[in-house]
C-alpha positions in Angstrom: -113.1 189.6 -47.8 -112.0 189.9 -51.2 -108.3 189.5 -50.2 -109.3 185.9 -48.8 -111.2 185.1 -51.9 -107.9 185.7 -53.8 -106.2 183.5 -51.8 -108.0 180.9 -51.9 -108.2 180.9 -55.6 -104.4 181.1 -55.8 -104.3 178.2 -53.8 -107.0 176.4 -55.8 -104.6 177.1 -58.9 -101.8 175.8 -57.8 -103.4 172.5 -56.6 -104.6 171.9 -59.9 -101.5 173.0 -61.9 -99.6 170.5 -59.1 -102.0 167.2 -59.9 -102.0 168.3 -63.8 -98.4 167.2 -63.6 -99.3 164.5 -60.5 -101.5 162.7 -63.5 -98.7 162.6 -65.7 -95.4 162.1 -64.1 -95.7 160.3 -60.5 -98.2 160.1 -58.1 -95.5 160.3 -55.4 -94.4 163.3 -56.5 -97.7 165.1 -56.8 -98.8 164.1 -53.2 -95.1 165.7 -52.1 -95.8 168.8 -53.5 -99.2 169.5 -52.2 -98.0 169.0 -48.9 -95.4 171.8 -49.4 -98.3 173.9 -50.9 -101.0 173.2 -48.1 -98.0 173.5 -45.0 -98.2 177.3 -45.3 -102.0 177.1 -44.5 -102.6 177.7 -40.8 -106.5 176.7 -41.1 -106.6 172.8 -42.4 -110.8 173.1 -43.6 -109.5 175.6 -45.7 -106.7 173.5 -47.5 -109.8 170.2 -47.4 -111.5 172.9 -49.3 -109.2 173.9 -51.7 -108.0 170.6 -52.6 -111.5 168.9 -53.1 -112.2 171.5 -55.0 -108.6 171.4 -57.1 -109.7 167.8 -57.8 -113.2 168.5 -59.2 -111.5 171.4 -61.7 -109.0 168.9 -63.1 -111.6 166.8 -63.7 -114.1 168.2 -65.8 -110.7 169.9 -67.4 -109.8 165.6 -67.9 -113.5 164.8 -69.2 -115.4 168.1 -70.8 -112.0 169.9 -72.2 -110.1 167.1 -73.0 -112.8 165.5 -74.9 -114.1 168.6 -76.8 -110.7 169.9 -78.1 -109.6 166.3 -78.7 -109.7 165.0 -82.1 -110.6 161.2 -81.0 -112.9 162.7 -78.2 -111.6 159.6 -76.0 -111.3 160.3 -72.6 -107.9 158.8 -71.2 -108.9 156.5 -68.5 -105.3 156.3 -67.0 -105.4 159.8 -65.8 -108.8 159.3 -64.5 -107.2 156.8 -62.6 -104.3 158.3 -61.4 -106.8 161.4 -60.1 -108.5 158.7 -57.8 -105.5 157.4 -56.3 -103.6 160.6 -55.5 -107.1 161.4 -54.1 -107.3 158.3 -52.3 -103.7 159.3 -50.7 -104.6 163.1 -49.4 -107.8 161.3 -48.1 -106.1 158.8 -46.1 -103.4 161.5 -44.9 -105.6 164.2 -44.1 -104.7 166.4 -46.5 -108.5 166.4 -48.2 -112.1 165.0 -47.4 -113.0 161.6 -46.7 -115.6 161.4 -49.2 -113.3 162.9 -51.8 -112.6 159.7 -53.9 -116.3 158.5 -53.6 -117.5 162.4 -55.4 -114.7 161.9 -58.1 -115.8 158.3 -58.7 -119.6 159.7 -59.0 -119.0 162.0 -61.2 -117.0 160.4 -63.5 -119.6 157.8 -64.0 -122.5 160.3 -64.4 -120.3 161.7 -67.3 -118.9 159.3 -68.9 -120.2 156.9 -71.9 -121.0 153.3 -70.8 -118.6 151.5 -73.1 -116.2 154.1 -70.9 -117.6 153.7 -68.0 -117.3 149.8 -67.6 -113.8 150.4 -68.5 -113.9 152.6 -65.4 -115.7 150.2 -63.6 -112.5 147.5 -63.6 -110.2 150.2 -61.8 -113.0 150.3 -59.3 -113.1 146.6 -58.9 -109.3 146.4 -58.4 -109.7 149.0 -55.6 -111.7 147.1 -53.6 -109.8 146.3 -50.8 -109.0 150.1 -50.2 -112.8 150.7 -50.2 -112.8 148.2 -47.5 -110.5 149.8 -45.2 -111.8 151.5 -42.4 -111.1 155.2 -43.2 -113.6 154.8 -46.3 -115.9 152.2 -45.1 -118.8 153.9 -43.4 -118.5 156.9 -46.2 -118.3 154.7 -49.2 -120.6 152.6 -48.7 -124.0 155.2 -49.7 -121.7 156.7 -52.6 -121.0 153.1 -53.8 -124.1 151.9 -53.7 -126.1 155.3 -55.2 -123.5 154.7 -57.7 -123.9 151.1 -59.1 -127.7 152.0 -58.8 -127.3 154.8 -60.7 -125.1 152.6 -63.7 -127.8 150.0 -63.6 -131.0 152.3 -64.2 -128.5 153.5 -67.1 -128.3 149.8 -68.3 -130.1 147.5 -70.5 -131.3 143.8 -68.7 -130.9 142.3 -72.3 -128.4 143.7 -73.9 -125.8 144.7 -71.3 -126.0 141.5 -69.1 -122.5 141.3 -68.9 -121.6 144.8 -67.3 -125.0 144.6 -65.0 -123.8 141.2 -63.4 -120.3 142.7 -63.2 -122.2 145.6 -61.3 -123.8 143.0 -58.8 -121.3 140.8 -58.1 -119.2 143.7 -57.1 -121.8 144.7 -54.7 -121.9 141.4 -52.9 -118.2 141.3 -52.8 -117.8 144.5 -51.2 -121.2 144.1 -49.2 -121.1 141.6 -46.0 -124.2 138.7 -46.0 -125.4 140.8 -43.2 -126.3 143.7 -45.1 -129.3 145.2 -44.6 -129.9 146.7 -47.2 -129.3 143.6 -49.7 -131.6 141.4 -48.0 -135.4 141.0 -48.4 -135.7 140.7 -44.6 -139.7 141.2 -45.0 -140.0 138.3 -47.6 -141.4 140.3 -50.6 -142.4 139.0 -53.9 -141.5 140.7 -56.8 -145.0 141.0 -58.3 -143.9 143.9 -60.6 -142.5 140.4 -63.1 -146.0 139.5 -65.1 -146.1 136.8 -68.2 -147.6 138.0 -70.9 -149.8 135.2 -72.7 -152.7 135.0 -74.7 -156.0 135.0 -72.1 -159.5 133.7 -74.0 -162.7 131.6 -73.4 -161.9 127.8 -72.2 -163.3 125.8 -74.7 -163.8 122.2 -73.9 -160.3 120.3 -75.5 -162.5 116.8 -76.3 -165.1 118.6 -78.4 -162.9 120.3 -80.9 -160.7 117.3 -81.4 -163.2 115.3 -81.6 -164.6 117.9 -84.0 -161.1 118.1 -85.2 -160.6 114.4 -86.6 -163.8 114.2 -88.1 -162.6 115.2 -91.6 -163.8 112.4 -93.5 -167.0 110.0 -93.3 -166.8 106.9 -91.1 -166.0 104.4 -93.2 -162.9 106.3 -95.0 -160.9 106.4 -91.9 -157.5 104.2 -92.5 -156.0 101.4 -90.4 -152.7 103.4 -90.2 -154.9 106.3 -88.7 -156.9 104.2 -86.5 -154.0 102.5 -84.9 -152.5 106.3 -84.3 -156.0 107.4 -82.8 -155.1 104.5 -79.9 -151.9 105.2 -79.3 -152.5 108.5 -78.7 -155.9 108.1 -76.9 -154.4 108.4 -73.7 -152.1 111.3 -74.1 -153.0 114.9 -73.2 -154.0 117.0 -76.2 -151.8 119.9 -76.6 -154.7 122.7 -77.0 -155.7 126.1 -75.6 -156.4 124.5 -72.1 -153.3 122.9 -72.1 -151.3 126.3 -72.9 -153.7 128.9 -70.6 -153.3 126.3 -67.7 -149.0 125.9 -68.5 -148.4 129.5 -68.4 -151.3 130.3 -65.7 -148.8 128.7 -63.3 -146.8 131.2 -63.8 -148.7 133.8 -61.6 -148.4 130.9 -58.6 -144.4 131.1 -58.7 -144.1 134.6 -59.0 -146.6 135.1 -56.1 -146.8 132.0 -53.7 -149.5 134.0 -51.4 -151.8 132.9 -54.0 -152.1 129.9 -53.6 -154.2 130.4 -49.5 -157.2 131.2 -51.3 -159.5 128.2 -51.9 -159.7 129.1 -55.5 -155.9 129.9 -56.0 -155.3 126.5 -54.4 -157.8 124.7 -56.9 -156.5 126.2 -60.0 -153.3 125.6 -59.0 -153.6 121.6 -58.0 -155.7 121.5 -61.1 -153.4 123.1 -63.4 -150.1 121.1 -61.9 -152.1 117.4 -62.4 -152.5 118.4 -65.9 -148.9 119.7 -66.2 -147.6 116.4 -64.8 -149.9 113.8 -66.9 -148.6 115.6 -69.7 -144.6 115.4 -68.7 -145.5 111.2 -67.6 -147.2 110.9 -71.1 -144.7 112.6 -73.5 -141.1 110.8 -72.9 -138.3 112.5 -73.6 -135.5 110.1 -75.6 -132.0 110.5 -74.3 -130.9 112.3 -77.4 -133.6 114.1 -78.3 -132.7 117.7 -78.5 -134.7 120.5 -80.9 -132.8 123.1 -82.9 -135.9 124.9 -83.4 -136.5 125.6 -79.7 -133.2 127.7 -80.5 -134.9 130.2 -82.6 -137.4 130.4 -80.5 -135.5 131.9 -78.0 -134.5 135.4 -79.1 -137.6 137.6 -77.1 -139.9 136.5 -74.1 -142.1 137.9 -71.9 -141.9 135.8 -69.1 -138.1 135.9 -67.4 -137.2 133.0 -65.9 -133.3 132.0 -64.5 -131.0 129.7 -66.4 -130.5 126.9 -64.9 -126.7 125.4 -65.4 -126.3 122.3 -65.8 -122.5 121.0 -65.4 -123.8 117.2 -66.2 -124.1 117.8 -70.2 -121.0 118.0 -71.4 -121.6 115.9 -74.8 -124.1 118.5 -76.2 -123.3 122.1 -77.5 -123.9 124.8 -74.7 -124.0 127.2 -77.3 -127.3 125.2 -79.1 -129.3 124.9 -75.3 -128.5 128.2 -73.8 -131.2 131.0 -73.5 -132.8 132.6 -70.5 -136.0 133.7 -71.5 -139.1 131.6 -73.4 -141.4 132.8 -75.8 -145.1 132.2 -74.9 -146.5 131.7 -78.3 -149.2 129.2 -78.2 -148.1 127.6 -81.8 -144.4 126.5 -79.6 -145.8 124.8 -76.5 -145.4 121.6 -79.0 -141.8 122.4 -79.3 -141.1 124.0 -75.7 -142.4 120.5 -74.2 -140.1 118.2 -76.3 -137.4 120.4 -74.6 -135.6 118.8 -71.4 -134.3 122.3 -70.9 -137.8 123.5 -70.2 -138.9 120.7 -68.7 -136.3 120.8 -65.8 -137.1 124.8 -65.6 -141.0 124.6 -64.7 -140.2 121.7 -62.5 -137.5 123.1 -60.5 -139.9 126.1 -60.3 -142.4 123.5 -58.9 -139.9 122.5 -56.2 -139.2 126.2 -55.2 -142.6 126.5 -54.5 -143.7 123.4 -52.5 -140.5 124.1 -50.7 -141.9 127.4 -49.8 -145.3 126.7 -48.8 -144.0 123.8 -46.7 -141.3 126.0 -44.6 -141.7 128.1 -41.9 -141.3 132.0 -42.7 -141.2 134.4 -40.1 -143.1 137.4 -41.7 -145.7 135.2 -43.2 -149.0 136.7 -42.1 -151.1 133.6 -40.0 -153.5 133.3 -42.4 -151.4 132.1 -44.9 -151.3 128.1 -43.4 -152.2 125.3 -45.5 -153.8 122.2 -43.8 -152.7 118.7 -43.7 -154.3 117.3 -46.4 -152.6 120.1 -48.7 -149.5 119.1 -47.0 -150.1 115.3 -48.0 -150.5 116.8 -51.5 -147.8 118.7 -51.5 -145.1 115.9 -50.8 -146.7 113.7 -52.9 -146.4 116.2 -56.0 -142.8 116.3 -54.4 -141.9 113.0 -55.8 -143.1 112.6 -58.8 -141.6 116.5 -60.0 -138.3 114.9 -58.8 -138.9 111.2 -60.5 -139.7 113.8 -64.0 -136.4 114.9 -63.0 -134.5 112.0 -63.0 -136.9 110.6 -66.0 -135.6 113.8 -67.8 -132.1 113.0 -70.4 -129.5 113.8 -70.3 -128.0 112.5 -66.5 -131.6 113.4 -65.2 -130.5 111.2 -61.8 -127.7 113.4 -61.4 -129.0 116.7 -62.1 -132.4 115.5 -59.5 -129.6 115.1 -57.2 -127.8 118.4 -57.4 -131.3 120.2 -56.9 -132.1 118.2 -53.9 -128.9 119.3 -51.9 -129.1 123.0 -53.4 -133.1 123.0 -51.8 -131.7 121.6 -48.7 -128.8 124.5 -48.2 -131.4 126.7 -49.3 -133.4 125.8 -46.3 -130.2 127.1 -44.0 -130.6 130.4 -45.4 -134.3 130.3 -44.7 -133.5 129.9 -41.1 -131.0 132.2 -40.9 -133.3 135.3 -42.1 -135.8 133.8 -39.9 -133.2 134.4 -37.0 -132.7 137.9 -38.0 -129.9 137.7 -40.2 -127.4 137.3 -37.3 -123.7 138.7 -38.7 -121.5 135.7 -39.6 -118.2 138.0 -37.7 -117.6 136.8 -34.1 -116.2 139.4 -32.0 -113.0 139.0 -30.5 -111.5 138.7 -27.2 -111.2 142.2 -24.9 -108.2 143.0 -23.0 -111.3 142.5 -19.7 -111.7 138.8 -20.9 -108.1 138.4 -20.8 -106.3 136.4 -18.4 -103.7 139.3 -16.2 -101.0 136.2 -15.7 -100.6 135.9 -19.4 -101.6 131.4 -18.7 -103.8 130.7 -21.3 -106.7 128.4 -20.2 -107.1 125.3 -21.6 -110.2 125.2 -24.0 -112.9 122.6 -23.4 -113.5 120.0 -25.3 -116.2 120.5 -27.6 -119.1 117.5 -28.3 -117.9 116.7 -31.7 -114.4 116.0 -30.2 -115.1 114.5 -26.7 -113.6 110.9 -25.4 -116.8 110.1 -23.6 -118.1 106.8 -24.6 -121.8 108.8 -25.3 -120.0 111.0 -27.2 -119.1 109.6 -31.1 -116.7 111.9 -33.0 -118.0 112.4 -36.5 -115.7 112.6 -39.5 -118.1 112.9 -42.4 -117.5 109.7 -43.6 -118.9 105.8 -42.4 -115.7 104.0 -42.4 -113.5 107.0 -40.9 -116.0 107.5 -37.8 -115.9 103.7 -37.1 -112.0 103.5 -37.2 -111.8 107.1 -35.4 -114.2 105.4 -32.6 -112.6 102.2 -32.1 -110.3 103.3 -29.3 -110.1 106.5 -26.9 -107.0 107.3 -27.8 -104.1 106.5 -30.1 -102.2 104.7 -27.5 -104.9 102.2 -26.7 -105.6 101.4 -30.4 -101.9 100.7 -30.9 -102.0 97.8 -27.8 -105.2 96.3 -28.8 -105.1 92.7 -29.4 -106.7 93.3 -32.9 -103.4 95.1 -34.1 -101.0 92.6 -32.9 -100.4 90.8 -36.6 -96.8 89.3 -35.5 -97.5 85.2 -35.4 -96.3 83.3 -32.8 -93.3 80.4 -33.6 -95.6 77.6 -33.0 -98.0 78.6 -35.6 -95.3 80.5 -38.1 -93.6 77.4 -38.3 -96.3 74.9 -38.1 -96.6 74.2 -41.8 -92.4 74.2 -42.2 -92.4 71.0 -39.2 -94.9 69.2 -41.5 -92.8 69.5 -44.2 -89.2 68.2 -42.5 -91.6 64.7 -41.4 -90.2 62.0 -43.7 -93.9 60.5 -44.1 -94.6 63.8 -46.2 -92.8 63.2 -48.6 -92.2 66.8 -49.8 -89.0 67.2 -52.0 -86.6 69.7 -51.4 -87.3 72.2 -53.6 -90.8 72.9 -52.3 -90.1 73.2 -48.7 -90.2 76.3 -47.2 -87.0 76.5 -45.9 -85.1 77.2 -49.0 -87.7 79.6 -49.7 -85.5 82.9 -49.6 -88.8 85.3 -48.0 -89.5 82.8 -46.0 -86.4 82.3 -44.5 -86.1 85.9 -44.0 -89.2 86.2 -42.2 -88.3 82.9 -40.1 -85.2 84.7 -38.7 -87.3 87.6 -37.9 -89.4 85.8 -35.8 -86.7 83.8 -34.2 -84.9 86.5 -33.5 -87.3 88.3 -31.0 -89.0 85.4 -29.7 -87.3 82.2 -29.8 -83.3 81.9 -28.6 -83.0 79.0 -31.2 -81.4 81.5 -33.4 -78.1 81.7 -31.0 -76.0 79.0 -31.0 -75.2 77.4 -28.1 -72.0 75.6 -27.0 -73.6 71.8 -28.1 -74.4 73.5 -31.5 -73.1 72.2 -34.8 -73.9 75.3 -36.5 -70.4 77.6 -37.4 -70.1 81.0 -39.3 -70.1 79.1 -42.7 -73.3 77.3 -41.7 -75.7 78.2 -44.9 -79.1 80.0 -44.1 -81.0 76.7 -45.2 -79.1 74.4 -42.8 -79.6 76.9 -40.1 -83.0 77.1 -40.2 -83.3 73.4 -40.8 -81.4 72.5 -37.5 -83.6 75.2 -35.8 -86.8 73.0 -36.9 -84.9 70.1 -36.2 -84.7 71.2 -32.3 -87.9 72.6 -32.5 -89.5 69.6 -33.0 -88.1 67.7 -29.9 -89.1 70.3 -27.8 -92.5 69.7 -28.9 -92.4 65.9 -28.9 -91.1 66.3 -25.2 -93.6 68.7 -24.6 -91.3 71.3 -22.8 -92.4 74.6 -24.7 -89.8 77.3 -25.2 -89.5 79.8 -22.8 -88.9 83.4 -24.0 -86.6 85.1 -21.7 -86.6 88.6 -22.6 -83.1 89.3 -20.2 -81.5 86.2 -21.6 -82.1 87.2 -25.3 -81.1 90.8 -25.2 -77.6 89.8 -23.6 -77.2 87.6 -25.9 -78.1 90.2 -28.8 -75.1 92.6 -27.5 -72.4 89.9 -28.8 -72.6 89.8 -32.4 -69.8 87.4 -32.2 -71.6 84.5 -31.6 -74.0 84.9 -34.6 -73.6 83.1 -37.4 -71.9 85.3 -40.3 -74.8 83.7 -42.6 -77.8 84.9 -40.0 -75.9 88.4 -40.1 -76.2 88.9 -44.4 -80.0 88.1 -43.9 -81.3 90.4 -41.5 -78.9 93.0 -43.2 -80.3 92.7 -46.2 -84.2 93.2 -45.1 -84.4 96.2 -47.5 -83.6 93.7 -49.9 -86.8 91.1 -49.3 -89.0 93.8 -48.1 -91.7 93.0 -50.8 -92.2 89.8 -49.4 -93.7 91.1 -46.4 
């Protein structure tokens, strides 16, 4: 027994000595070498053994030793990571345990600092596609995730924001949708997320204003005040109601079951109609924006999601951006000159109609609400979105973006409803498969159907109407709609007008010494009209100009029509004609070879 206890600590001390030098030199090299060491082994749980254990010495020797004889006490993260992958390597191989990598990782993180540790972190990032594979998928997946928990109960929501969203998006990039574990599948509220405000006696708003303005007698008052007294007559009062009945709806969006009770439903209509008189009473200006609200914005109790808005791109981001409020009752004032607020409590209005108005699986049944609420509810639906669009700056725009981010959100809804179905299809078996190696023709799907019930879709009004016009391409190409070629009768209708005396058109103005025109009138001639082949009673020669040629056409033209013996297109005649380029007249040749020339006039 002792013997094997030496032996195995022989072995132990040669792994580590080997990845000492692996961590330094080349990882390549180290990975050789403990293959030569572990080949001598006959039992292979006995070399697993060694080796995970090898890696755990030179560890702490990399993290406790390193940093207490150190004079910089920095840990080195390169051979931290150079550890993992030559770990990584003898876990894939064989050589050591499967969840080798995932115990280094662990440790190193329990540790470490956490200025070190999210240095770590980006190594683990960059390894994500070898955490994916299938070797380490089902073992990393607890070790990963008991790890990032583990960083984030170590980290601070306000002042390490940056490395705790690095943590979470990592987890839903190495997490499918699917996931069961990162989805509230039994639609819980997170109740644990209270606002902290002041809570006293409702005293009645009217009486202390009233009580309020009465400073001096009644006949001291001033015009200059009395005019402000009407103006503001019919604005809500920014008190103590106000504020407890503002941040009261606060316990209504943070737990929407609330709101089935007959008295959380009547505090919470109550408490909205007050909200929204006060939003119609105060406008906002298109430039109004308050550098106080800035200061303002260092602590909160009550958490509540930044909104981005991609619209504002004439203000400083860096003078609107916080993500928490303060709920002092001395800043409601401010908070409500604020579009940034503003949009914040109403797109929290929309989240909840939206919710009470959906269908959710795990809803108990007493939770309903009954028509009338429902009447109530899409009223209050649009006038939070005409706020929106009331609210500067690009309120029309940003009400827009909200609308289609609700709508996708409603997808989602149905897909948890469904049970969270995986988004990956399986593939085809080798049973499905056809034994002939033909593959079968797919049928048409709906979307893409040539049935006259059947419209393709393309996303876009004047795409689907020219998509639909024809079955196919073929049959578009021969409709009568496309033909655009004129015939001779009307291309030259205007030119015959012209070459009557009684029009008295000069020269210069006809269309026959027009140099487009001409072009195009050989064009047509020449596929359907033989006028533009000379015939043996022709005058025209090879030095017959373009003008005279198309002027003697006209000419003859015109008696056929006065005889009324219409020109007869003989497709045989024409194309044996066409062969001999002989007979053409050399002025007729330069023009239709030099089409690339006149092409604009087309």
């Amino acid at each position: 027994m002792k013997g094997g206890i030496t032996t195995f600590e022989e072995l132990r001390n040669k792994l580590v000595i080997c990845l000492r030098n692996g961590c330094k030199d080349s990882e390549e090299t180290a990975i050789t070498k403990v293959q030569q060491i572990l080949s001598d082994r006959d039992k292979v749980s006995e070399g697993r053994s060694a080796i995970d254990q090898a890696c755990r010495d030179l560890l702490k020797e990399l993290i406790v030793e390193k940093q207490q004889c150190s004079q910089d006490r920095q840990v080195k993260i390169d051979d931290l990571t150079s550890l993992i992958k030559i770990s990584t390597t003898c876990a894939k191989s064989g050589l050591a345990s499967i969840s080798l990598p995932f115990i280094l990782l662990v440790d190193i993180f329990d540790c470490l600092t956490l200025p070190v540790c999210q240095r770590m972190f980006a190594f683990v990032e960059q390894q994500i596609l070898t955490w994916k594979e299938t070797t380490f998928d089902a073992m990393g997946k607890v070790y990963i995730l008991r790890m990032c928990n583990d960083l984030l109960r170590r980290l601070s929501r306000s002042q390490d924001t940056v490395f705790c969203g690095q943590i979470r998006l990592f987890l839903s990039r190495y997490f499918p949708l699917d996931e069961r574990s990162g989805l509230n599948v039994m639609s819980h509220f997170n109740v644990d997320n209270v606002t902290s405000y002041v809570k006293r006696e409702i005293v009645d708003s009217q009486a202390l204003s009233s009580e309020g303005m009465m400073d001096m007698e009644d006949g001291e008052i001033s015009e200059a005040e009395d005019d402000e007294k009407k103006t503001d007559k019919n604005k809500t009062p920014i008190d103590y109601n106000l504020y407890y009945r503002f941040w009261s709806l606060q316990d209504f969006f943070s737990n929407p079951n609330l709101c089935y009770s007959n008295s959380g439903w009547n505090a919470l209509t109550t408490s909205s109609r007050l909200i929204f008189d006060v939003f119609k009473s105060y406008k906002l200006e298109a430039i109004t924006h308050h550098k106080d609200t800035k200061k303002s914005a260092t602590s909160s109790n009550l958490e509540l999601m930044e909104l981005s808005d991609p619209c504002v791109n004439e203000l400083d981001i860096s003078d609107r951006y916080f993500a928490k409020f303060l709920t002092n009752e001395k800043l409601l004032d401010l908070q409500l000159n604020d579009s940034k607020f503003r949009r914040t409590i109403l797109v929290q209005f929309l989240i909840l109609f939206q919710y009470l108005t959906s269908s959710v699986k795990f809803r108990s049944t007493s939770c309903t609400i009954s028509e009338r609420q429902q009447q109530w509810i899409e009223r209050s639906t649009k006038l939070v979105y005409q706020l929106l669009e009331e609210t500067p700056p690009h309120g029309k725009e940003f009400a827009k973006s909200v609308r289609e981010i609700l709508a996708r959100e409603e997808h989602w809804s149905k897909w948890k409803n469904n049970g969270c179905p995986s988004f990956v299809r399986p593939g085809l078996s080798d049973d499905d498969s056809d034994p002939s190696g033909i593959r079968k023709k797919r049928k048409i799907s709906r979307y893409y159907s040539t049935s006259a019930s059947n419209k393709i879709e393309l996303g876009n009004q004047n795409l689907t109407r020219l998509w639909n016009l024809s079955v196919d391409n073929m049959s578009a190409c021969k409709m009568s709609s496309e033909k655009f070629t004129p015939t001779v009768e009307e291309f030259f209708e205007e030119a015959l007008e012209q070459c009557d005396p009684e029009a008295q058109v000069e020269e210069e103005y006809k269309l026959v010494n027009n140099v487009v025109y001409r072009w195009r009138a050989f064009r047509v001639l020449a596929v359907q009209s033989p006028l533009i082949f000379p015939t043996s009673s022709s005058t025209a020669s090879s030095t017959t100009s373009k003008a005279d040629f198309l002027a003697h056409a006209l000419t003859e033209m015109a008696k056929q029509s006065k005889d009324k013996k219409p020109v007869e297109s003989d497709s045989v005649e024409v194309e044996s004609i066409i062969t001999d380029d002989s007979a053409m007249p050399l002025a007729i040749k330069e023009d239709l070879e030099d089409e690339d020339k006149l092409t604009d006039g087309d």
